[in-house]
Steps between C-alpha positions, in 0.01 A plus 500: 500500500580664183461860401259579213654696273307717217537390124533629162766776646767639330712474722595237808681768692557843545719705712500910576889583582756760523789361252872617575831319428738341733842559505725202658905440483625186343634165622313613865728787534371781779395789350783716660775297356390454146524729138322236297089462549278320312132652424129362519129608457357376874204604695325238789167483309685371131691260719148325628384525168802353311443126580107549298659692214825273431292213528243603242226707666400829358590726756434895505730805677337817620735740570668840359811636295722784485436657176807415242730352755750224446385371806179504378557304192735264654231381750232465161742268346572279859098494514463384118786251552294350807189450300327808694256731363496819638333863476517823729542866387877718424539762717758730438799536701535846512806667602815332631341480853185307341386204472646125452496173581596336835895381525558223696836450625597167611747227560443112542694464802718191519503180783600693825414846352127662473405633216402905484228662372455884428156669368559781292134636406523880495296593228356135403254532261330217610367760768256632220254206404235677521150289416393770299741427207378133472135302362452289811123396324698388187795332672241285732173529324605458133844321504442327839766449755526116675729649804581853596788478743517818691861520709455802821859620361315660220169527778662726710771706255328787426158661560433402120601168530265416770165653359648299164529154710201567699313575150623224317366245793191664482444453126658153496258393781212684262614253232537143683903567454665320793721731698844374705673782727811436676528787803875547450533770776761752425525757818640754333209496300233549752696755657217794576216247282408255765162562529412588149688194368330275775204581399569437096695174564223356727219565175779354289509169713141504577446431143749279456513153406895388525678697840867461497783620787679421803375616849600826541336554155165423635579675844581842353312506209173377576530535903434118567653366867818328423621161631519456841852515644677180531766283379783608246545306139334370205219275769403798624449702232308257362259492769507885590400503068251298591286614773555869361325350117199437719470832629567638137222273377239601734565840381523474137250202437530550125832370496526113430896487473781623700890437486840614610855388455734388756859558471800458781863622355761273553717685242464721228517221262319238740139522617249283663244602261095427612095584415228493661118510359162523643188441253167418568538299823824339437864540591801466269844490678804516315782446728787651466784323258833603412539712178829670333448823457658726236296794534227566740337774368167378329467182710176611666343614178595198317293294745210714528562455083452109527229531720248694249619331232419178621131668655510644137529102317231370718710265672434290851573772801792312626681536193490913521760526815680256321582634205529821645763363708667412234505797261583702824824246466541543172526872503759526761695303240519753268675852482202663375209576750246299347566106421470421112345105511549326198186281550329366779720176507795755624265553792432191570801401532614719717199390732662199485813572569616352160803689364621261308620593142252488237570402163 
């Protein structure tokens, strides 16, 4: 099956995020132990959208600023640099105790050692998008969107947030845009919203064509039975996956595609990295194949990255997982959080398994 996508759009993709920067030590030094960082513009739902934009697809940002902050401008110029437009209002930051964007604090980890992660959001700004300070008729009825990608991180941050999400899939479906949601369940973000999220996610997913996450995603956010108990390791999960996707499909029938990753740790810098994909009435299964990791962070994203794109070029289903898989790869190869492909041969390749030099 392919997905029909509608024409004559502006843009192929669009994403509504929070944007923040990520701090993270050099040479994979713990975060404890280091005085020298190294800075980047990150947020989950630019990571997905990366692979479209770096490899030539006009891709659009929804999200909000703090009003004449460094910050601010430095994550403009990382968005220009990736090819990205982007609009969303300046709000002010008031006093000292205001507003900003997210920090992200966080090493690579290195072979026998994890890598750590701290969340620093008090006062995000990203907590503010607020539908009423964007044209949701002119972004999908005038310039036309191909994709929205909705992510539950930005779902489920704020009250805003998810009357902004749950608004934007209602005006995408309105237009014929297509509309991917991965769950990403964050518990400390449904703390005290379970029921009122519940019931926005599950309108989110009932509308939408492209579900993405793992099963606890589906458990918690959308109250589907999870897999029945059973064996341990990457077999299992498969089939637990699978016989939970047909409970999921029975209850969102719009959906045509779904898809996880699957990832065992061997190391820090060693993974047995894996996809799987159900569309239409077909199975993908990518097993699991060993992958050097540099950084982690982004991995996920990058994959559900590949996947649209590939939706997004029209290409044979079997391909999407694919090259998913492999710009899921990719991005653990770089320090950044997003991967940067050169072209879709570097993909390829990587499918492959080719790493030989190119000259």
């Amino acid at each position: 099956m392919t997905i029909e996508l509608k024409e004559n759009c502006k843009y192929s993709l669009l994403v509504p995020t929070s944007m923040g920067v990520r701090i993270t030590p050099v040479n994979g030094q713990p975060v404890h132990s280091s005085n020298l960082f190294e800075m980047q513009a990150t947020s989950a739902e630019t990571n997905v959208a990366s692979i479209s934009s770096y490899l030539g697809l006009p891709v659009k940002v929804l999200t909000t600023f703090v009003k004449d902050s460094p910050i601010a401008q430095f994550i403009k110029s990382n968005l220009k640099s990736r090819g990205m437009d982007f609009e969303g209002p300046e709000v002010a930051q008031g006093d000292p105790w205001g507003f900003r964007h997210q920090f992200n604090i966080a090493d690579s980890g290195f072979g026998t050692r994890g890598p750590r992660v701290q969340n620093d959001r008090a006062g995000e700004v990203g907590r503010t998008l607020n539908v009423k300070d964007f044209d949701l008729e002119r972004i999908f009825g005038q310039e036309g969107v191909q994709i929205v990608h909705l992510s539950g991180l930005i779902g489920a941050l704020s009250q805003e947030t998810s009357k902004f999400c749950l608004e934007i899939a209602r005006t995408a479906k309105k237009y014929g845009t297509r509309i991917s949601f991965d769950l990403n369940y964050r518990a400390s973000f449904w703390k005290g919203r379970d029921l009122e999220l519940r019931t926005i996610f599950t309108e989110i997913a009932s509308g939408s064509d492209i579900l993405i996450g793992n099963e606890e995603d589906f458990q918690l956010c959308l109250g589907i039975e999870g897999p029945e108990a059973g064996g341990k390791g990457i077999e299992a999960e498969i089939e637990g996956f699978k016989g939970m996707i047909g409970r999921v499909k029975a209850a969102f029938p719009n959906a045509s595609v779904f898809a996880t990753t699957l990832r065992q740790v061997i190391s820090a810098n060693e993974h047995l990295w894996g996809a799987i994909m159900f569309e239409g009435e077909n199975w993908h299964v990518i097993e699991p194949r060993k992958i050097t990791v540099l950084d982690r962070i982004g991995g996920g994203d990058g994959f559900v990255g590949g996947l649209l794109y590939g939706i997004l070029k029209g290409w044979e289903p079997e391909k999407w997982p694919q090259f998913g898989w492999a710009t899921g790869a990719l991005a653990t190869t770089f320090l950044s959080d997003y991967a940067q492909p050169a072209d879709e041969d570097m993909v390829w390749s990587i499918w492959s398994g080719n790493a030989r030099v190119k000259r």
